[in-house]
MIDOSE-1310 file (N, C-alpha, C; in nm, 2 decimals, decimal comma, always signed):
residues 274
xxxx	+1,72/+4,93/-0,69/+1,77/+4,88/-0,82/+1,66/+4,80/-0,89; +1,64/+4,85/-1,01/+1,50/+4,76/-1,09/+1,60/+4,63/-1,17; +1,52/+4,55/-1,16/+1,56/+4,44/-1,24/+1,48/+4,40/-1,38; +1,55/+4,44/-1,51/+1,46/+4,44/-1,59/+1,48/+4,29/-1,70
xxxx	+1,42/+4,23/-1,75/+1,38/+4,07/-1,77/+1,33/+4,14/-1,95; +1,46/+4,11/-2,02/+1,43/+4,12/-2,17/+1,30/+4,02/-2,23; +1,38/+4,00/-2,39/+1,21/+3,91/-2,43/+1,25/+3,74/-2,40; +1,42/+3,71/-2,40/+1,43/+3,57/-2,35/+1,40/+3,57/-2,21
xxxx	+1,44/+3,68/-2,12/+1,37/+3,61/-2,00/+1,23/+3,60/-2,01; +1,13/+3,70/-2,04/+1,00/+3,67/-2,07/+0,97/+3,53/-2,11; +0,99/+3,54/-2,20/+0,97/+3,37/-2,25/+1,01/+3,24/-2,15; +1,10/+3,26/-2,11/+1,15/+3,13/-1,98/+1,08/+3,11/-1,90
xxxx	+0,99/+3,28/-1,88/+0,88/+3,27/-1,74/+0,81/+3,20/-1,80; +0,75/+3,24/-1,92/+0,62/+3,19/-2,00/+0,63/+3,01/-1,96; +0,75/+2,97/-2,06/+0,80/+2,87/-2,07/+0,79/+2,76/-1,92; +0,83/+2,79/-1,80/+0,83/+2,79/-1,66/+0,68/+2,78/-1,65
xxxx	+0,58/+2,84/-1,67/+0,47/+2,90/-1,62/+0,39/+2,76/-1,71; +0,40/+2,75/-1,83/+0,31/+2,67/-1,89/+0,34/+2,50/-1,86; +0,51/+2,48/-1,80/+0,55/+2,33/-1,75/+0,47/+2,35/-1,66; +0,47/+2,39/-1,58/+0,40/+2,35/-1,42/+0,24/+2,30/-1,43
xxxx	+0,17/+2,41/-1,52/+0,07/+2,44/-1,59/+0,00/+2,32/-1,61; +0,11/+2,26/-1,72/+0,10/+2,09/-1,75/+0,13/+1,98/-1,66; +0,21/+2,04/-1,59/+0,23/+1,89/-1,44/+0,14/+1,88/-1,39; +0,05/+2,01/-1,29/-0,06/+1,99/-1,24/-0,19/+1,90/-1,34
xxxx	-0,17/+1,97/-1,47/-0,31/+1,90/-1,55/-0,26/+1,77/-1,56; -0,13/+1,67/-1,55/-0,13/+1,56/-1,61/-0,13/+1,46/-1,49; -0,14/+1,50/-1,37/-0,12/+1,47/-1,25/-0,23/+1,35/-1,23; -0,25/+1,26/-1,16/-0,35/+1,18/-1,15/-0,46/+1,20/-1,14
xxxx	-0,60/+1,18/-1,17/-0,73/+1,27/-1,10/-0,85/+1,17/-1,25; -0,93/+1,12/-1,15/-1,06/+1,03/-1,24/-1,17/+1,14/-1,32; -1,16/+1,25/-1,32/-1,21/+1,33/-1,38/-1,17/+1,30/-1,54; -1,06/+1,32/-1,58/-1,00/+1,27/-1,67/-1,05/+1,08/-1,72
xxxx	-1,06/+1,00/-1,64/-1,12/+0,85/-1,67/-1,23/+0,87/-1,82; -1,20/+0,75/-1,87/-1,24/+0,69/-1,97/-1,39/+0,65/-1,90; -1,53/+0,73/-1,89/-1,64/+0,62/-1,86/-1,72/+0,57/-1,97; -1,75/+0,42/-2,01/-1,83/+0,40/-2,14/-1,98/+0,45/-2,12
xxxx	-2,03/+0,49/-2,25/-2,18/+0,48/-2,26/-2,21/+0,41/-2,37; -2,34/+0,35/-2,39/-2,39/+0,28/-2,44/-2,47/+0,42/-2,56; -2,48/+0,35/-2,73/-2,51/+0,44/-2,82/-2,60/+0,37/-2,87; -2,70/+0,45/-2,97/-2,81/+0,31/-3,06/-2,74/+0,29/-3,19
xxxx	-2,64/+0,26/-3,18/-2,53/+0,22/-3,28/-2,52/+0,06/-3,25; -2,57/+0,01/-3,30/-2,63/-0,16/-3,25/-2,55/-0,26/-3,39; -2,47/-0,33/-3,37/-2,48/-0,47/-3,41/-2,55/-0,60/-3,39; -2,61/-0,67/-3,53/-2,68/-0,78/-3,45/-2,60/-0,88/-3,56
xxxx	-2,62/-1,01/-3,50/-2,60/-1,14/-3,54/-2,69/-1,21/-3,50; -2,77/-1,29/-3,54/-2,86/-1,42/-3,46/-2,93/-1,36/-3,36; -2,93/-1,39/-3,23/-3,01/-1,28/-3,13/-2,87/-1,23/-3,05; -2,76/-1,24/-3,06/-2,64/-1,08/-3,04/-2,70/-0,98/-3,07
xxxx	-2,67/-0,90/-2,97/-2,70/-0,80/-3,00/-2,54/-0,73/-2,94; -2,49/-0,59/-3,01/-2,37/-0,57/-2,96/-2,39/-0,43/-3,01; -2,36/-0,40/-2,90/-2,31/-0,16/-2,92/-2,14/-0,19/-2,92; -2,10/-0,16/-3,05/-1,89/-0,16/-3,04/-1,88/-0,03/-3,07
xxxx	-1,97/+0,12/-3,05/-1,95/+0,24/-3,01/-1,84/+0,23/-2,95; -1,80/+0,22/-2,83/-1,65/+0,20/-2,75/-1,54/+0,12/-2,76; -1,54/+0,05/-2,90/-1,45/-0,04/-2,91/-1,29/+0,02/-2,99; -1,29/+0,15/-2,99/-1,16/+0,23/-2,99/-1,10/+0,23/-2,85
xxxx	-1,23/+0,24/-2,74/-1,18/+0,29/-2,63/-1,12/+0,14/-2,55; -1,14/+0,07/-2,64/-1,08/-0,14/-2,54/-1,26/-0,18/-2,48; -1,37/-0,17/-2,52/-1,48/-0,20/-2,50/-1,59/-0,21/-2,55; -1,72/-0,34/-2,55/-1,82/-0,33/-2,56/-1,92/-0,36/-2,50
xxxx	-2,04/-0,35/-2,56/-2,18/-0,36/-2,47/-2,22/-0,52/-2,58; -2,29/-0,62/-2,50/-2,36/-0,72/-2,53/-2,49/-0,80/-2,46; -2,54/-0,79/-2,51/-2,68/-0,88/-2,46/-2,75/-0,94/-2,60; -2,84/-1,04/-2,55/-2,94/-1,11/-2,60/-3,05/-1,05/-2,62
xxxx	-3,11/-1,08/-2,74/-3,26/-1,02/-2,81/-3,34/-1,02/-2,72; -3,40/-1,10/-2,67/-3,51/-1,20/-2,63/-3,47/-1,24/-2,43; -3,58/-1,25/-2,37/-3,53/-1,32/-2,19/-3,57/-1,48/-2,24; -3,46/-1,53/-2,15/-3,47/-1,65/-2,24/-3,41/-1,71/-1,99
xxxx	-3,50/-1,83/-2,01/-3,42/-1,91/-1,90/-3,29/-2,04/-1,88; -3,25/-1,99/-2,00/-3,14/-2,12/-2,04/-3,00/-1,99/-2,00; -2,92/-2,05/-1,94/-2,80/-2,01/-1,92/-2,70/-1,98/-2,06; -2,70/-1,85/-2,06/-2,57/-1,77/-2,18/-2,44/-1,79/-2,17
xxxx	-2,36/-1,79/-2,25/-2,19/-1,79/-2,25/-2,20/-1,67/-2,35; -2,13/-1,61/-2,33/-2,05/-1,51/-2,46/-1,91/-1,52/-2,46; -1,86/-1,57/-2,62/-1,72/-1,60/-2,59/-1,64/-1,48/-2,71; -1,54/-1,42/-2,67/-1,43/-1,30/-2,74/-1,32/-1,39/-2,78
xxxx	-1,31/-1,41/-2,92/-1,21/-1,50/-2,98/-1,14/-1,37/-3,06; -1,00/-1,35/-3,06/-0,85/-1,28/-3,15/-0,80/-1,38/-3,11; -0,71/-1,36/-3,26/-0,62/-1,48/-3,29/-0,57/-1,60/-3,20; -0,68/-1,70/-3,20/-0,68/-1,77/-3,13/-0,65/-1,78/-2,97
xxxx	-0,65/-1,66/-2,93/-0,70/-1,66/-2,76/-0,84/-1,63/-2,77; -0,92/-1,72/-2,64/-1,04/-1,69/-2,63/-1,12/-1,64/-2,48; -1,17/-1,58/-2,48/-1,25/-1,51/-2,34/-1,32/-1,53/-2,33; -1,43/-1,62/-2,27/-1,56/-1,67/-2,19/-1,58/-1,61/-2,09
xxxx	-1,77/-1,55/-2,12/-1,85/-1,53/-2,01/-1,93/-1,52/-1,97; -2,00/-1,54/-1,86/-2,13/-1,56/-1,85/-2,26/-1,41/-1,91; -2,33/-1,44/-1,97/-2,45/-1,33/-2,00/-2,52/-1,33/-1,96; -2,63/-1,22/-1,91/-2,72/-1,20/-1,87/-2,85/-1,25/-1,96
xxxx	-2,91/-1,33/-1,88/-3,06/-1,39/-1,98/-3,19/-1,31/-1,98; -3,17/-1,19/-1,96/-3,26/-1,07/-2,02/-3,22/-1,05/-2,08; -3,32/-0,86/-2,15/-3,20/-0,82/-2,26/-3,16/-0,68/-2,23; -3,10/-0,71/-2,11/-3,01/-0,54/-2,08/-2,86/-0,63/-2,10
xxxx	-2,83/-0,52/-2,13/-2,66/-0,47/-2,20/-2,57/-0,51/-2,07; -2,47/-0,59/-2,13/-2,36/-0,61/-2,02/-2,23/-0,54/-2,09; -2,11/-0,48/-2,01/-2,01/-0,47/-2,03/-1,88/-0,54/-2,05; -1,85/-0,56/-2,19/-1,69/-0,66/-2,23/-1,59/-0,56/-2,27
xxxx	-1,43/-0,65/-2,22/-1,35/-0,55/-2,23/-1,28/-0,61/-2,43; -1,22/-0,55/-2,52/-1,12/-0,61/-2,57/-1,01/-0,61/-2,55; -0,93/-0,65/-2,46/-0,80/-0,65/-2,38/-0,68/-0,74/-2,47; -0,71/-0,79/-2,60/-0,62/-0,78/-2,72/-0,58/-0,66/-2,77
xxxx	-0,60/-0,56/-2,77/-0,56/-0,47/-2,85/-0,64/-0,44/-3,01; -0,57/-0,35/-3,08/-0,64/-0,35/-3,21/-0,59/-0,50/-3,28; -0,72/-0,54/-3,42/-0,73/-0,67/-3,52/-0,92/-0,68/-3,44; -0,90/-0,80/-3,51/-0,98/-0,84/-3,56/-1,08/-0,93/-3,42
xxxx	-1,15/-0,93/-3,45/-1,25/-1,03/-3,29/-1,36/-1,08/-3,36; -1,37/-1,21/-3,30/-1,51/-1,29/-3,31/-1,58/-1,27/-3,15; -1,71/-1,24/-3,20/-1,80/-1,27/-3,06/-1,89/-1,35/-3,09; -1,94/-1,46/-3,01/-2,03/-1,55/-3,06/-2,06/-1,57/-2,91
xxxx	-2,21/-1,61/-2,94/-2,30/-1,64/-2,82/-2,36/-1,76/-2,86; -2,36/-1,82/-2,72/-2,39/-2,00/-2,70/-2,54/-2,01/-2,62; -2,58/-2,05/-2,61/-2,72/-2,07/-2,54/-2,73/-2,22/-2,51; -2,72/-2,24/-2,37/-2,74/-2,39/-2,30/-2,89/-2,45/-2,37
xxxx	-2,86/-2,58/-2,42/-2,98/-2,62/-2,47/-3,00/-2,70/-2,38; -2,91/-2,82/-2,34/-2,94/-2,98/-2,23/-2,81/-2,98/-2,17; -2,85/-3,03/-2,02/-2,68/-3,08/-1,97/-2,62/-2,97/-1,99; -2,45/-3,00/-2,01/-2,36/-2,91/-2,08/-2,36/-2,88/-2,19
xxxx	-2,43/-2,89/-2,27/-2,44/-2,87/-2,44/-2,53/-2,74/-2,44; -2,47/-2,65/-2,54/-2,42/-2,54/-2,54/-2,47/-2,54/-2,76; -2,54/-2,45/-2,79/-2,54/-2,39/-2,92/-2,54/-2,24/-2,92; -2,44/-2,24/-3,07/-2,45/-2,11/-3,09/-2,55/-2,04/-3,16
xxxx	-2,62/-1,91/-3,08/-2,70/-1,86/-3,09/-2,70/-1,71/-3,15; -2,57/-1,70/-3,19/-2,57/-1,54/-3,29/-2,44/-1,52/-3,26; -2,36/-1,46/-3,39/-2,23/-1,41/-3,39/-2,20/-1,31/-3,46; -2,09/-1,22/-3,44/-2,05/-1,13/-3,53/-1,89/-1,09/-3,54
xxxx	-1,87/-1,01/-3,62/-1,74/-1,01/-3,61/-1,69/-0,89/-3,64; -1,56/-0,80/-3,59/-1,57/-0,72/-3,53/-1,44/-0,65/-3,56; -1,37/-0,58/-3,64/-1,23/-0,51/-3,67/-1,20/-0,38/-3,57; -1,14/-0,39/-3,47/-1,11/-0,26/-3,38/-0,97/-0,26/-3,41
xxxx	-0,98/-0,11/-3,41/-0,84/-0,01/-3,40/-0,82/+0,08/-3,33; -0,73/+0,08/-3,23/-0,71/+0,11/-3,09/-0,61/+0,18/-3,09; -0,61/+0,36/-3,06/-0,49/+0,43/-3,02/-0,41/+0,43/-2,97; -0,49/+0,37/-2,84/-0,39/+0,29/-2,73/-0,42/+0,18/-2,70
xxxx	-0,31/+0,09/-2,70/-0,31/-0,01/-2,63/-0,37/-0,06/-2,56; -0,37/+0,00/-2,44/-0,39/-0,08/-2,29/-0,50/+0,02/-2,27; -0,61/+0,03/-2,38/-0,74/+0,11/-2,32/-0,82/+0,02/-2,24; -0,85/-0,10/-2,29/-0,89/-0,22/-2,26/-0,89/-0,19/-2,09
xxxx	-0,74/-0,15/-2,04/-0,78/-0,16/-1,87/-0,76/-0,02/-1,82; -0,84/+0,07/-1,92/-0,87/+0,18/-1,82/-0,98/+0,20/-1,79; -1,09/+0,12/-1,82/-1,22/+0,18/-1,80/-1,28/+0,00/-1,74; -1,39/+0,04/-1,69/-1,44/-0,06/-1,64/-1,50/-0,17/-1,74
xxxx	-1,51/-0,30/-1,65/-1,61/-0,42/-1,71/-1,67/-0,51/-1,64; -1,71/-0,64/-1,65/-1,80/-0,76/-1,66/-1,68/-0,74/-1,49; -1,62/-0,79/-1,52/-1,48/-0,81/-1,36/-1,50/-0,69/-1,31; -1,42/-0,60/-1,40/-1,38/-0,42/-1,29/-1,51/-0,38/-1,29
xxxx	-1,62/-0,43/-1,19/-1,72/-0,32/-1,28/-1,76/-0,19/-1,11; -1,76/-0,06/-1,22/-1,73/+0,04/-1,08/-1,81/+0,17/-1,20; -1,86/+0,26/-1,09/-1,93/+0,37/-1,15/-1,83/+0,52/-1,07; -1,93/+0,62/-1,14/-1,88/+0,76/-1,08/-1,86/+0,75/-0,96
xxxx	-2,01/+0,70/-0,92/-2,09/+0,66/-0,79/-1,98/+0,60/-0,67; -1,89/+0,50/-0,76/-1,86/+0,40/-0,63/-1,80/+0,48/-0,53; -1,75/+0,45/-0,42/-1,66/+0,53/-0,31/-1,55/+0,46/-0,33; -1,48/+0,38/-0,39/-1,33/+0,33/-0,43/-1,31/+0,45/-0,50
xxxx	-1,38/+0,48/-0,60/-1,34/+0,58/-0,72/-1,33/+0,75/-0,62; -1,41/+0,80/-0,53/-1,35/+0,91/-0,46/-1,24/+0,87/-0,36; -1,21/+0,77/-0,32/-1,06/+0,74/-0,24/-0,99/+0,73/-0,32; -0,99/+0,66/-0,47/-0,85/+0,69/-0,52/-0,82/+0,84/-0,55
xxxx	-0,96/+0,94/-0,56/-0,94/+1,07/-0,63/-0,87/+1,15/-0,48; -0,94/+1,12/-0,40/-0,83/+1,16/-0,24/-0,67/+1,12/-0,23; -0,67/+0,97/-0,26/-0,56/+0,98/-0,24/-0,40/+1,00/-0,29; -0,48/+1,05/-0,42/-0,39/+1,04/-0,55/-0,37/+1,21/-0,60
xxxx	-0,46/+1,27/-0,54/-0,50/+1,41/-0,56/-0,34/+1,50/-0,62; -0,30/+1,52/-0,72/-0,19/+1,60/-0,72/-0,09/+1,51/-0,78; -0,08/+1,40/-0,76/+0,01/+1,32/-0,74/+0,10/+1,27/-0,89; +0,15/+1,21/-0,91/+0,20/+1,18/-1,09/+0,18/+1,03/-1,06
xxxx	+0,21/+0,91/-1,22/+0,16/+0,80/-1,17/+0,23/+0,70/-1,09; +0,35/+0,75/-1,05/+0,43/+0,64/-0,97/+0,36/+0,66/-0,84; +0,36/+0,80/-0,81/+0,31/+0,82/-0,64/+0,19/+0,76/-0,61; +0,06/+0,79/-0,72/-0,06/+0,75/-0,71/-0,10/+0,60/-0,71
xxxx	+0,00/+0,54/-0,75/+0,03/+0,37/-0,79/+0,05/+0,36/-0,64; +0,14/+0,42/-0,58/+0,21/+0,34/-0,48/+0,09/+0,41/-0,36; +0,03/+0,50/-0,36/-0,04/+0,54/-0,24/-0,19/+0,44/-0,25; -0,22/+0,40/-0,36/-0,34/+0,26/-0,42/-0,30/+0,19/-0,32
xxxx	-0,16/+0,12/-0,37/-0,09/-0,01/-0,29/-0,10/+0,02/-0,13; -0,07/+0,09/-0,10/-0,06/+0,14/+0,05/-0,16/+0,14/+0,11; -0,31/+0,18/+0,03/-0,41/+0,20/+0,11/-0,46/+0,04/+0,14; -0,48/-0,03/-0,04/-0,58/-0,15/+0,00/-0,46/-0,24/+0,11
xxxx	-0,33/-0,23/+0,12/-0,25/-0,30/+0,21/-0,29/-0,21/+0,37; -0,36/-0,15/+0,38/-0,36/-0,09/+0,50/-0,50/-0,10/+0,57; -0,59/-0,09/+0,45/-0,74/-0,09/+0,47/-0,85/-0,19/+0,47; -0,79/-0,31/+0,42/-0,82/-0,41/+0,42/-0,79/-0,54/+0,47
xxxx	-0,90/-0,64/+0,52/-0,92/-0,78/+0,56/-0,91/-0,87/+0,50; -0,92/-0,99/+0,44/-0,92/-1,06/+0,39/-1,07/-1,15/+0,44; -1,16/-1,19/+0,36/-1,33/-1,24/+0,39/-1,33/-1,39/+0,36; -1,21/-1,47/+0,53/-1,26/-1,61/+0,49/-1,36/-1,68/+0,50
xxxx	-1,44/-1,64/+0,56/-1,61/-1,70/+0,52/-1,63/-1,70/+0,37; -1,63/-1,58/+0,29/-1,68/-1,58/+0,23/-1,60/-1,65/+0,07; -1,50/-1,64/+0,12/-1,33/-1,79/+0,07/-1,43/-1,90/+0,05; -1,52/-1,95/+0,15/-1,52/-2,12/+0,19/-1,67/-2,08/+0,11
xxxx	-1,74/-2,01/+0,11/-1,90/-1,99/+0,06/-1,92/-1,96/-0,09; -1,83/-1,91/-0,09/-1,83/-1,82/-0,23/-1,88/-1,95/-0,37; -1,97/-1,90/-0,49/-2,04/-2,01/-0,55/-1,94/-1,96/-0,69; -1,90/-2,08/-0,79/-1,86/-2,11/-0,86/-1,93/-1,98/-0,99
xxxx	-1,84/-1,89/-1,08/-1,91/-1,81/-1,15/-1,93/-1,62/-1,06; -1,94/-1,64/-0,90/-1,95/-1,50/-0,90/-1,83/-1,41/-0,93; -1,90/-1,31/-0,93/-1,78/-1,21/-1,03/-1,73/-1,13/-0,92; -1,64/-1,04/-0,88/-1,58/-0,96/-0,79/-1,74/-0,83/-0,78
xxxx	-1,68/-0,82/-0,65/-1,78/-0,73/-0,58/-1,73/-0,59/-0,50; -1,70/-0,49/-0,61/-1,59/-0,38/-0,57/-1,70/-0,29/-0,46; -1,80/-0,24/-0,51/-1,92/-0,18/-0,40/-1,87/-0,22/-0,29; -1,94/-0,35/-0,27/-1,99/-0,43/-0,15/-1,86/-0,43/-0,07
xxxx	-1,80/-0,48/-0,11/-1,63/-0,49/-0,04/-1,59/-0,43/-0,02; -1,58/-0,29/-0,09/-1,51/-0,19/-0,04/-1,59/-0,11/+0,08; -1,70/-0,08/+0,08/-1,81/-0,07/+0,21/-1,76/-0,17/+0,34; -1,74/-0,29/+0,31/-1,68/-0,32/+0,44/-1,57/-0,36/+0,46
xxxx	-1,46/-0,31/+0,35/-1,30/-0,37/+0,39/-1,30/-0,45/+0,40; -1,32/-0,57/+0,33/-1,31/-0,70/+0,33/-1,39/-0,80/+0,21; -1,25/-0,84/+0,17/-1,30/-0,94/+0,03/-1,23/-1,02/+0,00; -1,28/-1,10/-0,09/-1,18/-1,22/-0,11/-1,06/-1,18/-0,23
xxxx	-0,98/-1,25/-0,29/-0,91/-1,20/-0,41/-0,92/-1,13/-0,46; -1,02/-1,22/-0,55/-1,03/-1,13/-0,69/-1,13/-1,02/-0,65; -1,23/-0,97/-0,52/-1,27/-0,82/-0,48/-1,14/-0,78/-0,44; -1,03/-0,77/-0,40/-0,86/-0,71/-0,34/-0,84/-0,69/-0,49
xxxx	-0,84/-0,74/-0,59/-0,77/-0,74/-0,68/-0,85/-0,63/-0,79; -1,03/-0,64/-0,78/-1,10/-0,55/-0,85/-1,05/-0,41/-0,80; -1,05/-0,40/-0,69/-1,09/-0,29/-0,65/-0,94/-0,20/-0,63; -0,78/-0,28/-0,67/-0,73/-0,21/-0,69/-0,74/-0,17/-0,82
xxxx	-0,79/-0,25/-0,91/-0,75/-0,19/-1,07/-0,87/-0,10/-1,08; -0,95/-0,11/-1,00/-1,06/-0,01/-1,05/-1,02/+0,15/-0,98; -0,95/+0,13/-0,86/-0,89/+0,27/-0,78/-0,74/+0,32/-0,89; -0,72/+0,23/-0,97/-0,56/+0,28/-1,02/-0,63/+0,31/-1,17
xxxx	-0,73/+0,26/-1,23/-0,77/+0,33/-1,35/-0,81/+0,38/-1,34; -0,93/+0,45/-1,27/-0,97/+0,58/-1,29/-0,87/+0,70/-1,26; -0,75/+0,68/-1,21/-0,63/+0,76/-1,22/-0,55/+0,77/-1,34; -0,61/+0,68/-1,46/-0,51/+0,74/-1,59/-0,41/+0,60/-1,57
xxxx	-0,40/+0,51/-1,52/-0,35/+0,36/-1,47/-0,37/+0,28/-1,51; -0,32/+0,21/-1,64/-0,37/+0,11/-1,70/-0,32/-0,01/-1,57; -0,43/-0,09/-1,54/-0,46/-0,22/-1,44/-0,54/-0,36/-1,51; -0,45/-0,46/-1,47/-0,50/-0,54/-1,54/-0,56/-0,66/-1,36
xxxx	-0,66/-0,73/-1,36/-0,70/-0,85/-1,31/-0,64/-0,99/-1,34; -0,56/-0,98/-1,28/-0,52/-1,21/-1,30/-0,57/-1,30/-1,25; -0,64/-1,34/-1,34/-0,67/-1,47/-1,24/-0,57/-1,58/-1,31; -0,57/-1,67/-1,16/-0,43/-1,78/-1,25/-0,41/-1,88/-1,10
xxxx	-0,31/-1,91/-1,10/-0,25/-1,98/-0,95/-0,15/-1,91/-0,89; -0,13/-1,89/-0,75/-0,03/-1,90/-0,65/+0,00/-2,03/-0,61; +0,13/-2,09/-0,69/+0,19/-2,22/-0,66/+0,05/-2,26/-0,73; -0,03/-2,39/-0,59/-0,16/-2,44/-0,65/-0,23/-2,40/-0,62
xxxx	-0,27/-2,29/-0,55/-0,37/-2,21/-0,53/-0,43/-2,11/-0,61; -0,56/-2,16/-0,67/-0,61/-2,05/-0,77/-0,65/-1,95/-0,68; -0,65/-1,83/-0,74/-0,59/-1,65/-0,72/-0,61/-1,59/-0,84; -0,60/-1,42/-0,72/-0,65/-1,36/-0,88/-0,52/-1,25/-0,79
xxxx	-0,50/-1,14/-0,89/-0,36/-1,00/-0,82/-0,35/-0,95/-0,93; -0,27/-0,90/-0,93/-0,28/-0,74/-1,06/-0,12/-0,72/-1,06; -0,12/-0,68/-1,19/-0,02/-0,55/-1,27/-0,05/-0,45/-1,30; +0,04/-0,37/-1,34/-0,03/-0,17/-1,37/+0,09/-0,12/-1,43
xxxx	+0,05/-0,08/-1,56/+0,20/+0,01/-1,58/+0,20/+0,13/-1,60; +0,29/+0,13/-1,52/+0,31/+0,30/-1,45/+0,47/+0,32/-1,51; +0,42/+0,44/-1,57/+0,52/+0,50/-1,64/+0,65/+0,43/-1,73; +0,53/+0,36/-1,84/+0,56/+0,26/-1,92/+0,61/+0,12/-1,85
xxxx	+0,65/+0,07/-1,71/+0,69/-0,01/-1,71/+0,54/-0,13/-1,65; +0,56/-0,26/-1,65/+0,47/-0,34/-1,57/+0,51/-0,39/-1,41; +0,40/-0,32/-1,33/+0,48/-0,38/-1,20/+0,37/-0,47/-1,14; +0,40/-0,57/-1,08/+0,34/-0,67/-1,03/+0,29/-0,63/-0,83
xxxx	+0,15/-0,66/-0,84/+0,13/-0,62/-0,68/-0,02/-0,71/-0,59; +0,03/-0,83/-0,56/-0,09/-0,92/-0,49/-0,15/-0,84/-0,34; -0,26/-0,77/-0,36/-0,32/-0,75/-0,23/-0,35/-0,80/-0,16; -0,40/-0,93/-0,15/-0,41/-1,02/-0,11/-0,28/-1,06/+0,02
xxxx	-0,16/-1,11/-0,06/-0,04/-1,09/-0,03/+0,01/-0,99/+0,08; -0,07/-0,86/+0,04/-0,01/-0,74/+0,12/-0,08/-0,73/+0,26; -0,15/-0,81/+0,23/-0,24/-0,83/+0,39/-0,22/-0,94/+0,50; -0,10/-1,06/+0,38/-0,10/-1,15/+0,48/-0,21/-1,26/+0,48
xxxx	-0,26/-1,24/+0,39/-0,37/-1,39/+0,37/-0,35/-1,48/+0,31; -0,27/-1,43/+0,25/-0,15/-1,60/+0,17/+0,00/-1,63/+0,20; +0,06/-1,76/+0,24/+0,13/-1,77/+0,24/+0,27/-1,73/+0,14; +0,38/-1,72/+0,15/+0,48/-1,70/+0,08/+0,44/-1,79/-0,06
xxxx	+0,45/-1,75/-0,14/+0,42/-1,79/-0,30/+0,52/-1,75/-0,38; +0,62/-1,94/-0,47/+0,67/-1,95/-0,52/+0,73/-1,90/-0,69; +0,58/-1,91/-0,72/+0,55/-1,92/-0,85/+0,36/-1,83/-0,88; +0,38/-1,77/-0,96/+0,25/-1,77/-1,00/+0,22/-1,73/-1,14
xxxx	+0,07/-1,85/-1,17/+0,09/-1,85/-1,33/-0,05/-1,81/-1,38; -0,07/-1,71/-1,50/-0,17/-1,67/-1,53/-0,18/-1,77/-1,62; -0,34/-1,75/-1,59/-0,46/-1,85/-1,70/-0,55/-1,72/-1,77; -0,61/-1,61/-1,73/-0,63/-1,54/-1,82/-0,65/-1,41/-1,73
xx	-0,69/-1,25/-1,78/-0,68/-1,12/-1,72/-0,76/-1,05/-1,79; -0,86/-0,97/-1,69/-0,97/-0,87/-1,74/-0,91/-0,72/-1,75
């Protein structure tokens, strides 16, 4: 008996054939990741110097004219929130995120003259308009900072392989809760100002916070995972832990926590997030 499939069934196959088509393509996989590059599309102010090439994408590039041995601040002011950070006193290019969204931004750079005293040394100002939202935490920065290169970025592509974003969220969670130590030496040593160390830490399973906390948002963004970095308090303990929203919602997840290196925590309050 032949079974013959008019032109609506045809179409239902088609139909059938092109969903799946699309599940597979929308499935998690860093191939797809947002990586910035730097363009000679230059802004200057004073000795700012600033590439906002990527500032659709939630990013830019900033350095100083000139090598200079006085310690840099670069500070990102929207509407009166502001983000401080340390610059590099050569003049290669560092990575900033804009994690306001689209409007308006000031950047202004300070240059230590005595003591704590601090002048500004070049500013500019800056109108981004952002398709999305939360591009700001899909791609790396100054905190997330991770390449093609890193081996966090091929373990999340392993273990997320196929996956959609709830599963790939939760298999992130699972791994740094399974794979990792907590580095209290390096708790009690660690100097005022260093930035998280996703390489280094992920090489040997062990880091303090805010590395537990880089290295999830950097394994859940390159998956299409918007990830944000907290730093803030547990109760009175300053800390850093993460949110990610996965399939539109925000879910909250301390790695740190998942390992057991902090106590039960009451409260926890952000001070700011990369």
């Amino acid at each position: 008996m032949r079974l013959k499939i008019g032109h609506l069934g045809l179409m239902l196959v088609i139909l059938i054939c092109l969903f799946f088509c699309f599940a597979v393509s929308a499935s998690a996989d860093s191939t797809s990741a947002i990586w910035p590059q730097q363009t000679a599309v230059t802004n200057s102010g004073g000795s700012l110097l600033v590439d906002a090439s990527g500032a659709p994408n939630g990013y830019f590039f900033a350095a100083v004219s000139y090598n200079t041995n006085h310690r840099l601040k670069l500070r990102v002011i929207k509407d009166g929130t502001t983000f401080t950070y340390d610059l590099k006193t050569d003049t290669s290019y560092e990575l900033f995120p804009l994690q306001l969204g689209t409007g308006y931004y000031e950047i202004h750079l300070y240059e230590n003259v005595s003591g704590k005293k601090y002048a500004m040394a070049g500013s500019i100002g800056l109108y981004v308009t952002m398709e999305n939202q939360e591009a700001a935490f899909l791609v790396p920065n100054q905190y997330i900072s991770y390449t093609k290169a890193s081996e966090a970025v091929a373990k999340a592509d392993e273990i997320c392989a196929g996956k959609g974003e709830k599963d790939a969220y939760d298999a992130v969670c699972k791994f740094m809760s399974t794979s990792f130590v907590y580095d209290f030496i390096k708790a009690v040593t660690i100097k005022p100002g260093m930035l998280p160390d996703i390489d280094g830490s992920y090489a040997k399973k062990m880091g303090v916070c805010q590395d537990l906390s880089a290295i999830t948002c950097a394994m859940l963004r390159t998956q299409g995972i918007p990830a944000r970095m907290i730093i803030g308090y547990a109760d009175s303990q300053y800390h850093a832990w993460t949110t990610a929203k996965v399939n539109g919602k925000d879910i909250f997840f301390d790695p740190t926590a998942a390992i057991s290196a902090i106590s039960s925590v009451k409260e926890y309050s952000m001070e700011r997030y990369y």
